[in-house]
DOKOL-652616 format. One record per residue: residue in three letters; x, y, z of N, C-alpha, C in turn. Coordinates in steps of 0.02 Angstrom, whole numbers, always signed. Layout:
@paza = ALA; nc1 = X; nc2 = Y; nc3 = Z; cac1 = X; cac2 = Y; cac3 = Z; cc1 = X; cc2 = Y; cc3 = Z
...
This chain:
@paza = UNK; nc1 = +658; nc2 = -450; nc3 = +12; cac1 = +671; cac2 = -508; cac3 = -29; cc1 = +712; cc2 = -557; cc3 = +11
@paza = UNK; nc1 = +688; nc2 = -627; nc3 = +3; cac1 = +730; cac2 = -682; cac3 = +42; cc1 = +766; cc2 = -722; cc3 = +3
@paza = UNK; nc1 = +825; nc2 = -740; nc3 = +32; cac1 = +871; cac2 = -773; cac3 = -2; cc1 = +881; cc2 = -844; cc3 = +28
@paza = UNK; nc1 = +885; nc2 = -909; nc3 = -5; cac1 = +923; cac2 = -960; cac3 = +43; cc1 = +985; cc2 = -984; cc3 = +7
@paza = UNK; nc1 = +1021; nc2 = -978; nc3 = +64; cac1 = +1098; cac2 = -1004; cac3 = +43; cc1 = +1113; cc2 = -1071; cc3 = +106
@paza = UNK; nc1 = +1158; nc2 = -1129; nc3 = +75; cac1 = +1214; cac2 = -1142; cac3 = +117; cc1 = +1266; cc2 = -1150; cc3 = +130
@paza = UNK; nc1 = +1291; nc2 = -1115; nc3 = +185; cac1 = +1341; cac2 = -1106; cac3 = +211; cc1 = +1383; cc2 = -1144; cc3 = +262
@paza = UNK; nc1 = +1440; nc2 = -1182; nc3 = +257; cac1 = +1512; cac2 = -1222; cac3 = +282; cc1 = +1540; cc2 = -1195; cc3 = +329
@paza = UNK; nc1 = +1519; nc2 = -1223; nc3 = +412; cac1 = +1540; cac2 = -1159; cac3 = +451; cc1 = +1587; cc2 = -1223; cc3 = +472
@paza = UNK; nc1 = +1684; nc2 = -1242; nc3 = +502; cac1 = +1687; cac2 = -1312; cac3 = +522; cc1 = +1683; cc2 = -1357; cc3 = +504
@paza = UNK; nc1 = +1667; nc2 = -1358; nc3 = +436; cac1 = +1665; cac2 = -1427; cac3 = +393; cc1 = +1599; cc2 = -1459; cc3 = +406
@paza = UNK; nc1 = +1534; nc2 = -1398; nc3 = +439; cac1 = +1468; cac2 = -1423; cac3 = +441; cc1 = +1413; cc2 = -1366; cc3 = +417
@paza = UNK; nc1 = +1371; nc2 = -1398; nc3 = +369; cac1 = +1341; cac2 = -1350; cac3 = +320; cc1 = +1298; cc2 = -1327; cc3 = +374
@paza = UNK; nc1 = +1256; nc2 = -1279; nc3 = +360; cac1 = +1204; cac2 = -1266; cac3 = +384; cc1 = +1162; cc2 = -1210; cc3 = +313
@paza = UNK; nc1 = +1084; nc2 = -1211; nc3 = +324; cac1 = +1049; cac2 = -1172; cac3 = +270; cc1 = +1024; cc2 = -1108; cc3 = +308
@paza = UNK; nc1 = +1047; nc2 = -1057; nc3 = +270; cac1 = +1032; cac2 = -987; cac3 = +294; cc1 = +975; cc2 = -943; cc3 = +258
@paza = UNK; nc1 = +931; nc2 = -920; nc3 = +296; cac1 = +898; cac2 = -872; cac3 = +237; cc1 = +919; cc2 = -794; cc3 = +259
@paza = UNK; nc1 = +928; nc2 = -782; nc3 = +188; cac1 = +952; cac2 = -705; cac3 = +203; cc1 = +895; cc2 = -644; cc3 = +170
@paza = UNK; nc1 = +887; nc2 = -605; nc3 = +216; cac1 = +821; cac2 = -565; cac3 = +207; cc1 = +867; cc2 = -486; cc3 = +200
@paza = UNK; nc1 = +846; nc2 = -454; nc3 = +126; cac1 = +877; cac2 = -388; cac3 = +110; cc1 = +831; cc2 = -328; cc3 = +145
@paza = UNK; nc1 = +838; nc2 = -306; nc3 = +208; cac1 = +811; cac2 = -259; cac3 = +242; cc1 = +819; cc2 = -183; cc3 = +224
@paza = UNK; nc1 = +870; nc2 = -167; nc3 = +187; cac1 = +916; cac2 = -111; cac3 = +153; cc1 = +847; cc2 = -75; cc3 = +104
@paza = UNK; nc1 = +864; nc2 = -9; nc3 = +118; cac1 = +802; cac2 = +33; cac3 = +74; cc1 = +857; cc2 = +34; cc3 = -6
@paza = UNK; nc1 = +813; nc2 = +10; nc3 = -42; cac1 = +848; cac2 = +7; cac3 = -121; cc1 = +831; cc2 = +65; cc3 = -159
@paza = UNK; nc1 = +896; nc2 = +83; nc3 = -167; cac1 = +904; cac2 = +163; cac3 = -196; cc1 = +944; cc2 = +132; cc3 = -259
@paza = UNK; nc1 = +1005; nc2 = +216; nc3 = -283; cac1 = +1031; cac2 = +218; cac3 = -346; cc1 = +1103; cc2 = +199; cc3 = -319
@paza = UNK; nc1 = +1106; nc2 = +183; nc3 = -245; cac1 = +1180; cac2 = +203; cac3 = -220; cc1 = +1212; cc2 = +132; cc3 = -219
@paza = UNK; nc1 = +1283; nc2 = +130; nc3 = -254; cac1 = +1336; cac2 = +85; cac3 = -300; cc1 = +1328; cc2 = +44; cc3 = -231
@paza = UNK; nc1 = +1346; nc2 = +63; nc3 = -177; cac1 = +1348; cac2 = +31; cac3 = -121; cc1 = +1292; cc2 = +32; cc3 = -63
@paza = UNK; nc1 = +1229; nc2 = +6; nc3 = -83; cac1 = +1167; cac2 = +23; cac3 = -27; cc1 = +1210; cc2 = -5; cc3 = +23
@paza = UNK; nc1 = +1130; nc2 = +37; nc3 = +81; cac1 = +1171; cac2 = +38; cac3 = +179; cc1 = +1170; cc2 = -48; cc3 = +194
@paza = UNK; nc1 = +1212; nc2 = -77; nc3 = +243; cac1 = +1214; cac2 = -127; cac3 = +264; cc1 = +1133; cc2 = -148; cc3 = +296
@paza = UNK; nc1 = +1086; nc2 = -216; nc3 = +275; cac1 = +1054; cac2 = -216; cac3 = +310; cc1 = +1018; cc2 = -297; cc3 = +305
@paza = UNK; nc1 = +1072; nc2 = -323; nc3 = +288; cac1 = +1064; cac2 = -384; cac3 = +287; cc1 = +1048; cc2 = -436; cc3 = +356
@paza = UNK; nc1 = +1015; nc2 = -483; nc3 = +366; cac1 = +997; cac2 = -510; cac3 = +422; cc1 = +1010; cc2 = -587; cc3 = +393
@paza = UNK; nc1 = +1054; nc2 = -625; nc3 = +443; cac1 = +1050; cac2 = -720; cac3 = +445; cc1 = +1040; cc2 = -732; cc3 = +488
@paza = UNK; nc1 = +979; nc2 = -776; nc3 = +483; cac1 = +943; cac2 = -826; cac3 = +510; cc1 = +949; cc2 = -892; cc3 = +488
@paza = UNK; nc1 = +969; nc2 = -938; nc3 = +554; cac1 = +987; cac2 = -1004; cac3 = +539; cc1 = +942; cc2 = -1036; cc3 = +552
@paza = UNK; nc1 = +893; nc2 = -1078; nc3 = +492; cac1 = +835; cac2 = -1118; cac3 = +499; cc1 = +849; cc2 = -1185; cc3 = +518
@paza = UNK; nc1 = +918; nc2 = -1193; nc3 = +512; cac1 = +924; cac2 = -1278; cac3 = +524; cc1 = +931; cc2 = -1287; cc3 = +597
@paza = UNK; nc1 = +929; nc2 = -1340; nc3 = +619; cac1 = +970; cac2 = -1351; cac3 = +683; cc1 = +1023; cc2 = -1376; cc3 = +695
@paza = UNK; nc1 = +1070; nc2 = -1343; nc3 = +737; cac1 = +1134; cac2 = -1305; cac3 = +723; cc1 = +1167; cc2 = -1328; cc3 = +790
@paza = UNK; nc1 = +1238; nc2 = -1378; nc3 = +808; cac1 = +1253; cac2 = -1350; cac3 = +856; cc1 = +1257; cc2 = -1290; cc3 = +910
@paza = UNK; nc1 = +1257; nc2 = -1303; nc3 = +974; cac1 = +1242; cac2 = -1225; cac3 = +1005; cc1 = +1316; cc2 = -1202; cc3 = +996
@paza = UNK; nc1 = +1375; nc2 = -1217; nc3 = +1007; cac1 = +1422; cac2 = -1205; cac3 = +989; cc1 = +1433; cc2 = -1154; cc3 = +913
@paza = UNK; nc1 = +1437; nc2 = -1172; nc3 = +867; cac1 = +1422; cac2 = -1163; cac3 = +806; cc1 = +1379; cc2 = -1106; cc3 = +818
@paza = UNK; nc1 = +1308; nc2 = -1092; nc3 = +830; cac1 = +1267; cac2 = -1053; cac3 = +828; cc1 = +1290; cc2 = -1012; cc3 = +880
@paza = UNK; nc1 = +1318; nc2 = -1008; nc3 = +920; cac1 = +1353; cac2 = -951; cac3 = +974; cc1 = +1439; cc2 = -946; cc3 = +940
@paza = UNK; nc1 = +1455; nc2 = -952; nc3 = +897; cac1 = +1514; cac2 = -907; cac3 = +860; cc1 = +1484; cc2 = -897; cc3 = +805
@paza = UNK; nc1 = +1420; nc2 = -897; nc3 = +767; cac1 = +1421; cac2 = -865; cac3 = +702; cc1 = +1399; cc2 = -776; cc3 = +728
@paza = UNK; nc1 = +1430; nc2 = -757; nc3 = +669; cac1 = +1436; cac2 = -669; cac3 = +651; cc1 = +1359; cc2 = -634; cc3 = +678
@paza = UNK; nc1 = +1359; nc2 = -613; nc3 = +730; cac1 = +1267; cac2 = -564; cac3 = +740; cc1 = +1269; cc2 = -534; cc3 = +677
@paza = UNK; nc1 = +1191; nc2 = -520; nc3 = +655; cac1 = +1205; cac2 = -480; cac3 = +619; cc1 = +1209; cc2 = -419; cc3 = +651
@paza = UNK; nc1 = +1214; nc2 = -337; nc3 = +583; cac1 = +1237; cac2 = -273; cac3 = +610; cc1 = +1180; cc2 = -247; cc3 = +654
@paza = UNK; nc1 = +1192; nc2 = -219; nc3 = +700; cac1 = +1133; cac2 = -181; cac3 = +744; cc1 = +1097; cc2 = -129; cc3 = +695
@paza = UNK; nc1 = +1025; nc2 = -130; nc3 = +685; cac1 = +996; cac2 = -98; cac3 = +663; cc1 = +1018; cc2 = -16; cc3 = +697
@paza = UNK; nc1 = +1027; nc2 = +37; nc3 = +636; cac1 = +996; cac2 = +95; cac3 = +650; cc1 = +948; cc2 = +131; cc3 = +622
@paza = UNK; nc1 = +950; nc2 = +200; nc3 = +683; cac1 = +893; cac2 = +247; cac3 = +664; cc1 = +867; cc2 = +278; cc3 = +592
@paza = UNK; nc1 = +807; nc2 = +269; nc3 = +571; cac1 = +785; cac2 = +296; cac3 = +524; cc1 = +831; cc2 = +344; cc3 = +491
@paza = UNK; nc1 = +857; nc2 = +386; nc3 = +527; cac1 = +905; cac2 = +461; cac3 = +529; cc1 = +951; cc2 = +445; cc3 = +552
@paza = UNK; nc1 = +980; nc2 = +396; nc3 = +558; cac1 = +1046; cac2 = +387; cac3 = +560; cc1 = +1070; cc2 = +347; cc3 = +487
@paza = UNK; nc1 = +1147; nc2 = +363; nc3 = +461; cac1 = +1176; cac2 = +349; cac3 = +405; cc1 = +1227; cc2 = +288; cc3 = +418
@paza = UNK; nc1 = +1218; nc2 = +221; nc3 = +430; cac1 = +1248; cac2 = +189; cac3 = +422; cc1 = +1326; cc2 = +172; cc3 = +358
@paza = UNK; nc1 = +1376; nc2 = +173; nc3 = +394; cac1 = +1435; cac2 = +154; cac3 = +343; cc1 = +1427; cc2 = +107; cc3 = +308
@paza = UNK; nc1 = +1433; nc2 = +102; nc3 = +236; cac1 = +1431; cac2 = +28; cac3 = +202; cc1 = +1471; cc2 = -26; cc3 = +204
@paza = UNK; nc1 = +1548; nc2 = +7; nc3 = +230; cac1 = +1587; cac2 = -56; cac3 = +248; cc1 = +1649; cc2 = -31; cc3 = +310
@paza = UNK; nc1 = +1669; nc2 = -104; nc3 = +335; cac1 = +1738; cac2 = -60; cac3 = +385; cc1 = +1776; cc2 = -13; cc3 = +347
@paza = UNK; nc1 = +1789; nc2 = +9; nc3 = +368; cac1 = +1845; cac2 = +55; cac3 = +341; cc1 = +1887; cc2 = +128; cc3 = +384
@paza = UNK; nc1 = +1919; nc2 = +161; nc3 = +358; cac1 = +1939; cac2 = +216; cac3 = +391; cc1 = +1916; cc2 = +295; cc3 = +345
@paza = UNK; nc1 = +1890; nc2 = +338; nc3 = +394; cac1 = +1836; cac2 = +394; cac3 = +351; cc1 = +1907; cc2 = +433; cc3 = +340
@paza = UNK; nc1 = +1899; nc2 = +452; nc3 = +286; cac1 = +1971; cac2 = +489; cac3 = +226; cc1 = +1940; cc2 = +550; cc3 = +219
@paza = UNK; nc1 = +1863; nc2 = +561; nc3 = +222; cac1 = +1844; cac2 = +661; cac3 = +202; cc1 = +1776; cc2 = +671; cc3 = +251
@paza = UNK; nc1 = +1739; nc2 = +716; nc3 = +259; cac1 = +1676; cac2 = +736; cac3 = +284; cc1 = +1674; cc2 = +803; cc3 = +252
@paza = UNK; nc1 = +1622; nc2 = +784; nc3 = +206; cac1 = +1614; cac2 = +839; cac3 = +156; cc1 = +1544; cc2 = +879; cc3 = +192
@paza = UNK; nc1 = +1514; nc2 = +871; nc3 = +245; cac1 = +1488; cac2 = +897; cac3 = +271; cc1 = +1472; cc2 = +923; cc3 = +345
@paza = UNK; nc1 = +1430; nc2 = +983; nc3 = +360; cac1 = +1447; cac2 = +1003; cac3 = +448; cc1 = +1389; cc2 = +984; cc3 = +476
@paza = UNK; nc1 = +1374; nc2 = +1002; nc3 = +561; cac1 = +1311; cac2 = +996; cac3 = +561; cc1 = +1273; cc2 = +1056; cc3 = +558
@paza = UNK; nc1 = +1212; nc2 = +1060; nc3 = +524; cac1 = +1182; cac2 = +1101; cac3 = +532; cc1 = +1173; cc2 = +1123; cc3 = +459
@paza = UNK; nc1 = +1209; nc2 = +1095; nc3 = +392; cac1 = +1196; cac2 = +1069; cac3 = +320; cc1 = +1128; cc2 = +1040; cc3 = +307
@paza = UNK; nc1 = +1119; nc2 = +1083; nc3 = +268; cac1 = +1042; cac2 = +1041; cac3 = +222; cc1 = +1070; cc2 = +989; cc3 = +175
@paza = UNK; nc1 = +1051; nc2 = +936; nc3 = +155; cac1 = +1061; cac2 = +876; cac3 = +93; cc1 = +1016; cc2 = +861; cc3 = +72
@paza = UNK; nc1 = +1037; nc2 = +861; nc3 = +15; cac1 = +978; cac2 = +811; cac3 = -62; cc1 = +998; cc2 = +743; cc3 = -31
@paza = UNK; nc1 = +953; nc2 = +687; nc3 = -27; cac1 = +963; cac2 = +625; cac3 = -42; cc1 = +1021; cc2 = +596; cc3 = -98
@paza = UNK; nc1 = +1075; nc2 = +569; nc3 = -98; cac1 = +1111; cac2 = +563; cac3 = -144; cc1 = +1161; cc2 = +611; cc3 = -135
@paza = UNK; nc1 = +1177; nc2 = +656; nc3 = -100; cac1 = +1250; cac2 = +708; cac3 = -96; cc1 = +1296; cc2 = +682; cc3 = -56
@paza = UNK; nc1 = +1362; nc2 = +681; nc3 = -85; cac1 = +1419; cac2 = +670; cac3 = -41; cc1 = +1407; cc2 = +691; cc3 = +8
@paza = UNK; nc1 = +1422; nc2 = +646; nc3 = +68; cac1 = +1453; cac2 = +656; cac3 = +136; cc1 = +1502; cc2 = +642; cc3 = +169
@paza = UNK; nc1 = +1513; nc2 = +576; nc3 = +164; cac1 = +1596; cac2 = +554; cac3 = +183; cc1 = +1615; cc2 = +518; cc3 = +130
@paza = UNK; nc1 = +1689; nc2 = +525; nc3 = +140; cac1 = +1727; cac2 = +466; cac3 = +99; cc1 = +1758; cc2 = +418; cc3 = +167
@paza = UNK; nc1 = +1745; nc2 = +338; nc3 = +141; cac1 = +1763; cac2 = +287; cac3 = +192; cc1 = +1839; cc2 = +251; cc3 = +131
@paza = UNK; nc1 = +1878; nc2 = +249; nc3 = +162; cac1 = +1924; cac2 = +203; cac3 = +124; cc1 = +1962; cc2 = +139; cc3 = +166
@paza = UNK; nc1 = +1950; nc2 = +70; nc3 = +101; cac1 = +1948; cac2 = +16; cac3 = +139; cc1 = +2010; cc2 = -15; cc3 = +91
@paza = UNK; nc1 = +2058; nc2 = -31; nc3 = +102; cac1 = +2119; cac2 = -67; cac3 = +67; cc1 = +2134; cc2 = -30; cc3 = +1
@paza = UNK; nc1 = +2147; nc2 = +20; nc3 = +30; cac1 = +2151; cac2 = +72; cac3 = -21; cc1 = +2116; cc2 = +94; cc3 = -94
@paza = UNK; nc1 = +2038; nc2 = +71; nc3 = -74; cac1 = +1988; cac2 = +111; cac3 = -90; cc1 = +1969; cc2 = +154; cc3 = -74
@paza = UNK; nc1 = +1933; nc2 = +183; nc3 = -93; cac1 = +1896; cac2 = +236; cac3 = -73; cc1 = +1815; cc2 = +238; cc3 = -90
@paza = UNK; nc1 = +1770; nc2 = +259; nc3 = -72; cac1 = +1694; cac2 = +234; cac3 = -57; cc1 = +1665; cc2 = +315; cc3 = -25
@paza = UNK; nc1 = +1633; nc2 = +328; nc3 = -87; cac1 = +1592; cac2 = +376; cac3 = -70; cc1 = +1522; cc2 = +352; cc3 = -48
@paza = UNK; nc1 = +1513; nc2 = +395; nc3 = +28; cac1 = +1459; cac2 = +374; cac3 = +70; cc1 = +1407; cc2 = +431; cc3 = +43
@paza = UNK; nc1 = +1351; nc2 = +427; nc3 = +18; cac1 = +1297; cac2 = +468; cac3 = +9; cc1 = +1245; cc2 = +484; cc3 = +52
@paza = UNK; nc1 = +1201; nc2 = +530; nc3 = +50; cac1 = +1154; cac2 = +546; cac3 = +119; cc1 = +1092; cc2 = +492; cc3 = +100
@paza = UNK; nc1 = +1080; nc2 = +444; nc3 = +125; cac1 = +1017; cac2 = +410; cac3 = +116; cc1 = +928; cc2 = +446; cc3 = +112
@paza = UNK; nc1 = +951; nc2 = +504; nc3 = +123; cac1 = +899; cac2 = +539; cac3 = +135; cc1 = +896; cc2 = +646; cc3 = +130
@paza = UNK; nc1 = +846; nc2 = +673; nc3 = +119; cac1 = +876; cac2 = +731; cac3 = +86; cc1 = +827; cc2 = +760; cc3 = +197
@paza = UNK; nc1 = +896; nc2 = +799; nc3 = +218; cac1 = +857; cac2 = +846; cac3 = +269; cc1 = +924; cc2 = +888; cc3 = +278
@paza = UNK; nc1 = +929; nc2 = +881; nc3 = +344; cac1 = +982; cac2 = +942; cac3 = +396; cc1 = +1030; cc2 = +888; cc3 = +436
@paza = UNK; nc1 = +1081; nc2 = +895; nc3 = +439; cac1 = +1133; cac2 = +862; cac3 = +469; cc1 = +1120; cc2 = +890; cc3 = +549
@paza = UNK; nc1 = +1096; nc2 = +834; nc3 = +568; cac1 = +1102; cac2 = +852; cac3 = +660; cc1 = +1148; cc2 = +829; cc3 = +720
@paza = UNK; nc1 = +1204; nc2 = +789; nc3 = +681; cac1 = +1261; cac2 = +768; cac3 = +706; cc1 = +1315; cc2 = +727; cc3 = +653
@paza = UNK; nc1 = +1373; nc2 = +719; nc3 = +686; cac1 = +1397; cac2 = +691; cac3 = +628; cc1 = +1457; cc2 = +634; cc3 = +690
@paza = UNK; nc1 = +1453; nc2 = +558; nc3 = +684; cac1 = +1464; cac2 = +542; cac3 = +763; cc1 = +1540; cc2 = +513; cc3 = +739
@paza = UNK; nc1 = +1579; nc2 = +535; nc3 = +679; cac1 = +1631; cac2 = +501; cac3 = +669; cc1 = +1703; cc2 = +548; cc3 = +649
@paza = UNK; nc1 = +1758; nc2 = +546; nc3 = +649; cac1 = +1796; cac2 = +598; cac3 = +646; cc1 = +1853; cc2 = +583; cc3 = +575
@paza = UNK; nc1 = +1877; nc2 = +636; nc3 = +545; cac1 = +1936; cac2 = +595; cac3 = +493; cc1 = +1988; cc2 = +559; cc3 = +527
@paza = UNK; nc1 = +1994; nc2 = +497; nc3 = +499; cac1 = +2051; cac2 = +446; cac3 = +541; cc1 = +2039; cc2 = +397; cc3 = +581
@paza = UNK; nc1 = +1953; nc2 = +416; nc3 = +609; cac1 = +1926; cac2 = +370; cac3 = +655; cc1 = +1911; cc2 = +289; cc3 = +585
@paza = UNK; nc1 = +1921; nc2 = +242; nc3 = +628; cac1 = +1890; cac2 = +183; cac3 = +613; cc1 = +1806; cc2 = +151; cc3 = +606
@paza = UNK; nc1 = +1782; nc2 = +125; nc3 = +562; cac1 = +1717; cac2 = +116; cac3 = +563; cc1 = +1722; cc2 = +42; cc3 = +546
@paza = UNK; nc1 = +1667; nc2 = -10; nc3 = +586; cac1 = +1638; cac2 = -36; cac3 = +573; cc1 = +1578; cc2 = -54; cc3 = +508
@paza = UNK; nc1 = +1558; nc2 = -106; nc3 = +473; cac1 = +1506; cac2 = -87; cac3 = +411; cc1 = +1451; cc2 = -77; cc3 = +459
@paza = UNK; nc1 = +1392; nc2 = -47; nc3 = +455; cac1 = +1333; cac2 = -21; cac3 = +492; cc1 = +1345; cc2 = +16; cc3 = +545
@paza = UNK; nc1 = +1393; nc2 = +46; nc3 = +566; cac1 = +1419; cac2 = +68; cac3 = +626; cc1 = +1377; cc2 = +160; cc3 = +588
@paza = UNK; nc1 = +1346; nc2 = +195; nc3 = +631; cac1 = +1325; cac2 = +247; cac3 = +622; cc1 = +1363; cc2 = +300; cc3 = +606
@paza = UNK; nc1 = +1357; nc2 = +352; nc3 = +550; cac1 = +1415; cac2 = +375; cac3 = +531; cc1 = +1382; cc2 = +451; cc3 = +564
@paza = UNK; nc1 = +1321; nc2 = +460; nc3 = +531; cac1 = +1288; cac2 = +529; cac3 = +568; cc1 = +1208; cc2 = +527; cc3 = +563
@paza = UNK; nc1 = +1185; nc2 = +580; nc3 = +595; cac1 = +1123; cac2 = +577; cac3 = +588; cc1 = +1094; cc2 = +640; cc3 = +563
@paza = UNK; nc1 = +1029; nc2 = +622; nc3 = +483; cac1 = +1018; cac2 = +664; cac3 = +447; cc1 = +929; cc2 = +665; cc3 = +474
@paza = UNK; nc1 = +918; nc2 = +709; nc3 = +507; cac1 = +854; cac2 = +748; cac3 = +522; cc1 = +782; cc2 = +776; cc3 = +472
């Protein structure tokens, strides 16, 4: 689904379309997978400091939904998951954000530690 917005980058608008790439599930917080694309023409300036979007990952990999710092890992590798089962907790300004398995298999790594820092889309583990 495409979106157009505009957006005030400098006190100069520009029109963005935003395309929802994210597989739409039941989860409060689907994975990051948003993409902007600037249709207008844009200073190069301007267009070389706006935000990349997040680097796509692997099918089997579990993208984090937002920065934050991981507070639990409720799972090891080598765990089977239902689609929808706790796996980590991410906590962001003293929230907390339960991360769910996007997908039901076997945990074949898990690439983040309690305490470590995450990025939003930054790969949290990969479900096989």
């Amino acid at each position: 689904m495409e979106r157009k917005f505009k957006v005030t980058v400098d006190g100069k608008p520009y029109e963005v379309i935003v395309e929802d790439v994210s597989e739409v599930g039941t989860n409060l917080y689907p994975s990051p997978g948003l993409r902007a694309n600037i249709v207008t023409t844009a200073p190069a300036a301007a267009a070389a400091t706006a935000a990349p979007a997040n680097a796509a990952t692997g099918a089997d990999e579990l993208p984090s939904p937002l920065s934050g710092v991981i507070v639990e890992i409720a799972v090891s590798p080598g765990m089977s998951v239902a689609k929808g089962d706790k796996v980590i907790v991410v906590e962001a300004m003293k929230m907390k954000t339960m991360v769910s398995a996007h997908k039901s298999g076997k945990i074949s790594s898990i690439a983040v530690a309690v305490g470590d820092g995450v990025e939003a889309g930054q790969a949290l583990m990969v479900i096989a």
